[in-house]
C-alpha positions in Angstrom: 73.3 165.5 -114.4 74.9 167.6 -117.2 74.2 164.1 -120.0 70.4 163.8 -118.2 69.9 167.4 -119.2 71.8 166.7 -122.8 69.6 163.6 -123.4 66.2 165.7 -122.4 67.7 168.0 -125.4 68.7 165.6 -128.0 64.8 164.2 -127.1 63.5 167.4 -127.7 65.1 168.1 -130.8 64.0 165.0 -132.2 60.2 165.3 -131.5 60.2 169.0 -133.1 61.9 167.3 -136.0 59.2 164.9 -136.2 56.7 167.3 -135.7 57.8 169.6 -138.4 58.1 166.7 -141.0 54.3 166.0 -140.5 52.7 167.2 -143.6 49.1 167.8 -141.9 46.4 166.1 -144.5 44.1 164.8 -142.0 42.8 165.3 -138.3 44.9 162.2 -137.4 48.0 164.0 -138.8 46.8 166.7 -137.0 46.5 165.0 -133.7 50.1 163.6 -134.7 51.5 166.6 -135.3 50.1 168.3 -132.1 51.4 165.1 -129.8 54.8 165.6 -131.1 54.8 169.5 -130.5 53.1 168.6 -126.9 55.9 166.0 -126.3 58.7 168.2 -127.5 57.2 170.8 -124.8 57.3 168.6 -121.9 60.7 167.7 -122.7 62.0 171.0 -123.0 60.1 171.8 -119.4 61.9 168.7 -118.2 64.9 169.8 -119.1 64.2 173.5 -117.1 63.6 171.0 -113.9 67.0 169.1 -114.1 68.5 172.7 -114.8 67.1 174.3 -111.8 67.8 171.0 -109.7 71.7 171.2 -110.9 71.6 175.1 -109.5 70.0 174.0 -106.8 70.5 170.5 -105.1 74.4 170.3 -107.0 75.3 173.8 -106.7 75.9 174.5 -110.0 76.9 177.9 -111.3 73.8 179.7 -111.9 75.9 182.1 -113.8 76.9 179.2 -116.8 73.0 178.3 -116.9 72.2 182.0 -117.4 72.2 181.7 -121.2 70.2 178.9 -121.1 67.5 179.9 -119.4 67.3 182.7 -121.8 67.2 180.0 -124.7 64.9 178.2 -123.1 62.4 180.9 -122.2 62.5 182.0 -126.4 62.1 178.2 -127.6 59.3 177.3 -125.0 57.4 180.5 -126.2 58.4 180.1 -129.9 56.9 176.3 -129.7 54.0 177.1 -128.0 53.2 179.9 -130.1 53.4 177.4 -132.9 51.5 174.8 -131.8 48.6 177.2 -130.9 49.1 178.6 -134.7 48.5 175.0 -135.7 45.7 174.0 -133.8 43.6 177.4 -135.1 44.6 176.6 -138.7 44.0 172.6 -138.7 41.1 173.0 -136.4 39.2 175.4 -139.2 40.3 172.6 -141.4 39.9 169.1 -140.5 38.3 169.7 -137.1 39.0 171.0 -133.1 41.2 168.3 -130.9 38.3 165.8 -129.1 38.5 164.7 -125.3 39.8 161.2 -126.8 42.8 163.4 -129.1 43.7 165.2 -126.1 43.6 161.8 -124.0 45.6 160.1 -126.3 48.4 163.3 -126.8 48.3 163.3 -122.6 49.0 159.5 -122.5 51.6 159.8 -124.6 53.7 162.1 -122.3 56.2 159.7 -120.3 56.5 160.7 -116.7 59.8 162.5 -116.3 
């Protein structure tokens, strides 16, 4: 369980890398950028499940996932916090997200 959790991490880590290294110059970059933030969310949330499933199903100690949880709670505010700065800036600037943007950012969420 504990290298499921690690590899959700290392995942997540690696799409807010990717989504940070998008200069936005374009509403496709912007769509890019805002799949990358969206998939770096739903990794971190995955990450929560496997978490709470270790506590709860393997009997982990709740009390070495404490600090965790706290992390977790800051970076899933901090992220979404940025990717609703983004999507006010780069709307004003090279459009809001469509139906079809937010289709395509949805499909691109693997089932966890």
């Amino acid at each position: 369980m504990a290298y499921k959790i690690a590899d959700l991490i290392n995942d997540f880590h690696g799409f807010v890398q990717i989504a940070n290294e998008i200069e936005v110059r374009s509403h496709a970059e912007f769509v890019e950028r805002h799949k990358y933030q969206t998939l770096a969310i739903a990794f971190l949330k995955a990450s929560d499940v496997k978490m709470t499933l270790a506590v709860d199903v393997m009997k982990a100690s709740a009390n070495k996932l404490e600090f965790w949880a706290g992390q977790y709670n800051d970076t899933l505010r901090q992220l979404q916090g940025w990717r609703n700065k983004d999507e006010k800036r780069y709307a004003e600037k090279y459009g809001s997200l469509t139906e079809d943007d937010k289709t395509q950012i949805e499909r691109s969420i693997p089932i966890l």
